[in-house]
ZAVODO-175505 format. One line per 5 residues: number of its first residue (from 1); for each residue x negated, y, z negated of C-alpha. Coordinates in nm, 3 decimals, decimal comma. Example, Ala and Ser with C-alpha at 12.3 -4.5 7.8 and 13.67 -1.06 7.14 Angstrom:
1> -1,230:-0,450:-0,780; -1,367:-0,106:-0,714 $
//
This chain:
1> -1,846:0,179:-0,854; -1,804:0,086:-0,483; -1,509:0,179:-0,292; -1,403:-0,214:-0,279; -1,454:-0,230:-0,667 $
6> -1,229:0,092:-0,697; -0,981:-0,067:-0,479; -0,987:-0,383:-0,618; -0,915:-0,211:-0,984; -0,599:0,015:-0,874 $
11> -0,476:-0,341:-0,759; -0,470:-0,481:-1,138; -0,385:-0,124:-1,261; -0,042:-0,123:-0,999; 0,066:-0,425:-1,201 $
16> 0,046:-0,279:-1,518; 0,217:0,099:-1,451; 0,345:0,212:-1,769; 0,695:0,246:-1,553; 0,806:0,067:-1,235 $
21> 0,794:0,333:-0,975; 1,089:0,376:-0,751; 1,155:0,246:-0,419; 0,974:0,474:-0,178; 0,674:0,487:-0,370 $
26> 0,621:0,130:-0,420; 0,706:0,115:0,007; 0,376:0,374:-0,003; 0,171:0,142:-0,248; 0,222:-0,156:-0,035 $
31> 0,185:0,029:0,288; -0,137:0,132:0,163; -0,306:-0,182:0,082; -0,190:-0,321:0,379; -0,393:-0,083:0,568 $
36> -0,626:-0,116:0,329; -0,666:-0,464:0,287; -0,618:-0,590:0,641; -0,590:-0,297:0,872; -0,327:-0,201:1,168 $
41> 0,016:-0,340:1,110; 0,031:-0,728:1,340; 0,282:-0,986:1,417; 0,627:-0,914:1,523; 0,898:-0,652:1,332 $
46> 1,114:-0,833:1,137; 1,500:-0,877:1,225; 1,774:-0,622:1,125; 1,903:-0,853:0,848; 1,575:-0,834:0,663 $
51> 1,592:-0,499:0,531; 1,259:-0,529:0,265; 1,064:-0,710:0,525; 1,149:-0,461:0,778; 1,111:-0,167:0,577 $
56> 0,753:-0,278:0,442; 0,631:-0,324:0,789; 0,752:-0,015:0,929; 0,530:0,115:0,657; 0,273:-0,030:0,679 $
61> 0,288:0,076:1,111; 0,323:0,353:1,046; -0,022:0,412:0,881; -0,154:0,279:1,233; -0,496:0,437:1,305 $
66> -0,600:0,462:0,954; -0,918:0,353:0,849; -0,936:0,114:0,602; -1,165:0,326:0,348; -0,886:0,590:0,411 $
71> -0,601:0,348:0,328; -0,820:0,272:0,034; -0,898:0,565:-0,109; -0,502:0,711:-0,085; -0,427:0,354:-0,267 $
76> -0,630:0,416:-0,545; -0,552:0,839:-0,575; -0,194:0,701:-0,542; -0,229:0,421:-0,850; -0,435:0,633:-1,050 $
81> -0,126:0,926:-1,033; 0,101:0,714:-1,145; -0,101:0,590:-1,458; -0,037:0,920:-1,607 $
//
């Protein structure tokens, strides 16, 4: 299975997590396919009074410089830890 197919799997398996992880790591798992999906953070920060907007971007800059396959691969280690 390609890295793409593996990726593309942990995507259904996120939305079917035998419990709703909390806050941070869910920041992490979006962060991650972010990066993964499209690459370096774009577009402009969003505004103070936008606190989930604001705090998914900031994590998804701050995995800046990742590579994609990277991103990818800590997505899917990431999903598949939390299917336990």
């Amino acid at each position: 299975m390609s890295l793409l197919d593996q990726f593309n799997q942990a995507q259904i398996d996120s939305k079917n997590l035998p419990e709703r992880p909390d806050n941070m790591t869910l920041l992490k798992i979006y962060a991650l396919y972010k990066q993964g999906s499209t690459g370096d953070a774009t577009g402009d920060r969003p505004g103070m009074t936008d606190f989930v907007a604001r705090a998914k971007f900031d994590g998804w800059a701050a995995l800046s410089g990742t590579s994609k396959d990277a991103a990818m691969q800590q997505y899917i280690d990431l999903v598949e830890g939390l299917k336990d």
